[in-house]
C-alpha positions in Angstrom: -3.7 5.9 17.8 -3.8 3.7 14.7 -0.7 1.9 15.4 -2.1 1.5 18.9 -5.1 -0.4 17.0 -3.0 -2.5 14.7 -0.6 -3.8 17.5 -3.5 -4.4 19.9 -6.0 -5.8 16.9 -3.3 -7.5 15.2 -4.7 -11.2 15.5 -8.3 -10.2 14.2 -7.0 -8.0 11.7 -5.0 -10.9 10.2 -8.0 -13.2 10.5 -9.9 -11.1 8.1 -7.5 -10.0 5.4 -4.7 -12.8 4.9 -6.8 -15.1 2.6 -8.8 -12.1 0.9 -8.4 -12.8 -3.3 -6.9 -9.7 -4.8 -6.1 -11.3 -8.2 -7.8 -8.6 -10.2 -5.5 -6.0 -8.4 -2.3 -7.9 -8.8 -3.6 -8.6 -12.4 -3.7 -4.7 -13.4 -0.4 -4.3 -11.2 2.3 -7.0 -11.9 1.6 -5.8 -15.9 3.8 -2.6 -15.1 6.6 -5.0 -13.6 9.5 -6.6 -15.5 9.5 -10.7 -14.4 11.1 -11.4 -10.7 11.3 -7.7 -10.4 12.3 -5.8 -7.1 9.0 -4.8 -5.4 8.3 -3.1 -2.3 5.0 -4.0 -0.1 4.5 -0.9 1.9 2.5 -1.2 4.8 2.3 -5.0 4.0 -0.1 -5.4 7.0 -0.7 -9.5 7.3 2.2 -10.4 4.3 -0.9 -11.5 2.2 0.5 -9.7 -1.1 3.9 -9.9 -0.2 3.6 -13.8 0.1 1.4 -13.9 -3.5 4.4 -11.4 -4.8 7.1 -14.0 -3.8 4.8 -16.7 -5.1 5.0 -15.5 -8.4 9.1 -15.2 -8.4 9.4 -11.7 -7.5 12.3 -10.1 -5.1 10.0 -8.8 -2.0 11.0 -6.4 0.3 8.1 -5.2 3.2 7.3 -3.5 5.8 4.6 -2.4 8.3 4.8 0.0 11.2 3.3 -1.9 13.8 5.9 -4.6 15.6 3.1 -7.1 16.1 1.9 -7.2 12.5 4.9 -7.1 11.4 5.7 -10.5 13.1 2.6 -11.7 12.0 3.5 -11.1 8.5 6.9 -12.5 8.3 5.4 -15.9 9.7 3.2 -15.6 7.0 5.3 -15.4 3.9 8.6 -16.3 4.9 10.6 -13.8 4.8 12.0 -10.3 7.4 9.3 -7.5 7.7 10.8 -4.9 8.8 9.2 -2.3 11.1 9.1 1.1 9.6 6.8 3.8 9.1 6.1 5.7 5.6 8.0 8.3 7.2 11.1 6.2 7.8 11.6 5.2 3.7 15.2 6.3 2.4 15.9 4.1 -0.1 16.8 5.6 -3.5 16.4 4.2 -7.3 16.3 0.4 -5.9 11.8 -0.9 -6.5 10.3 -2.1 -10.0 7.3 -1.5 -8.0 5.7 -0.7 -5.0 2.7 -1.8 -3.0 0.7 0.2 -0.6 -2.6 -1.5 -0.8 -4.9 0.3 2.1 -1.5 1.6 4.0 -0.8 5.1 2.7 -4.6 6.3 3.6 -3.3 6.1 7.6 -1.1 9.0 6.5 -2.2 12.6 7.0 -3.3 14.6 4.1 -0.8 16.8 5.3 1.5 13.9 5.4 1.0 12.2 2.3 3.2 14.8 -0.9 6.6 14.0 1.5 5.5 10.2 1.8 4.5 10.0 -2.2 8.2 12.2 -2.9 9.6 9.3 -0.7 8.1 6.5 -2.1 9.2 8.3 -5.9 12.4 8.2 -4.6 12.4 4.8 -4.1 11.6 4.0 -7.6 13.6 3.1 -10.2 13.3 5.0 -13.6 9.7 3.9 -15.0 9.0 2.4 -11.7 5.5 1.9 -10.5 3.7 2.6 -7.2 -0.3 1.0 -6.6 -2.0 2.8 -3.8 -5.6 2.3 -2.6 -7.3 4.4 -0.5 -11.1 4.4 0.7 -13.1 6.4 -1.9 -14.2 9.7 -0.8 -13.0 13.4 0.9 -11.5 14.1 4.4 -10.0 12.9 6.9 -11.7 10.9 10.2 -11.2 8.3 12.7 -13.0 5.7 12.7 -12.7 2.4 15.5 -9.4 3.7 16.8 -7.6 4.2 13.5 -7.4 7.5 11.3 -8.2 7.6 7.5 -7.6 9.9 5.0 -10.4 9.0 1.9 -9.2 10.5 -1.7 -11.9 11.0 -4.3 -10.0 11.5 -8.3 -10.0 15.5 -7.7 -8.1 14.4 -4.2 -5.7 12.5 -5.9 -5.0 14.8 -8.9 -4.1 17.0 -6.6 -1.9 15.3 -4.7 0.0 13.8 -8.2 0.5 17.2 -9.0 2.3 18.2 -5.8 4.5 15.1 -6.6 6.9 16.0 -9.5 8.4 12.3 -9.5 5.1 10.6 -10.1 2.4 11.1 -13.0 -0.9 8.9 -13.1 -1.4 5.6 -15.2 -4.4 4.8 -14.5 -6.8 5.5 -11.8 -10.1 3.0 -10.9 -12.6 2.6 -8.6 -13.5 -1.2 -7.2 -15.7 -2.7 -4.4 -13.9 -4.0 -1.2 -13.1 -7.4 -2.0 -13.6 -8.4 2.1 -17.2 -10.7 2.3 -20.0 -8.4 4.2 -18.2 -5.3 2.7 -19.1 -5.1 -1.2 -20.9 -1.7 0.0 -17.3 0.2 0.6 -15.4 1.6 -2.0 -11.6 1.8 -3.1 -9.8 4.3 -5.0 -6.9 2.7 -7.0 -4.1 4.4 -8.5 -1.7 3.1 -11.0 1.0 5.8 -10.8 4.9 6.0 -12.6 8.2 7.3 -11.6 9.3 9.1 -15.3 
């Protein structure tokens, strides 16, 4: 169902969140990453970060489960998006950092401790992982596409059935997209011991 939207949406859904400035994000991000560090964008959706990421002199790796966005994106910043699904992640000890702005919240609640354990797993030691997810409780679809909202007790919860990860910080900020300031986010800054 929701990659059913993405590949059919693709075009509009790039339209409206390649250019969108996410400075502050990066900002609070990037600070937990050593200089040209290994990252991983993780449901990189149009390559917007991925592109900033390489930008700034960083190693980018990214990928995105729909095949459409996923070409998209690597016309976009340059480099091989691969087409994978959270599900899908084996790789072991080899990210500074990883980026799943607005992906991981398409994952079932069910879902989301094994793709979190597999995302850990990915880390190096001290790694980071940023997530964002829309600020609330539950699980719903909404336009074709399923969402699972986190509130803090949400999230807590779901560190806590993760041994590899433990919380750094944990915000909530206005979506950043014009017409939208009336959403909210759920940020998580969270690290691989």
């Amino acid at each position: 169902m929701t990659l059913d939207y993405y590949n059919t949406h693709a075009s509009a859904f790039f339209a409206a969140t390649h250019d969108v400035d996410m400075e502050p994000l990066y900002a609070r991000f990037l600070a937990h990453v050593p200089p040209g560090g290994r990252l991983l964008d993780a449901g990189c959706g149009s390559g917007r970060d991925t592109r900033a990421f390489l930008e700034r002199g960083y190693t980018v790796t990214a990928f995105d489960a729909s095949p459409t966005l996923a070409s998209l994106a690597t016309a976009h910043c340059g480099i091989d998006v691969e087409i994978r699904r959270f599900q899908e992640v084996e790789w072991s000890a080899t990210f500074d950092g990883i980026w799943a702005c607005a992906s991981l919240l398409h994952v079932s609640l069910t879902e989301l401790p094994a793709a979190l354990h597999r995302l850990a797993r990915s880390l190096k030691p001290a790694g980071v992982l940023y997530a964002s997810f829309k600020y609330g409780t539950g699980e719903h679809e909404h336009n074709g596409r399923r969402f699972t909202d986190l509130d803090e007790d949400r999230l807590a919860t779901l560190v806590s059935e993760t041994e590899e990860l433990e919380t750094v910080e944990v915000w909530t900020t206005a979506d950043r997209r014009p017409g939208r300031e009336s959403e909210y986010w759920l940020n998580a800054l969270l690290r691989h011991p």
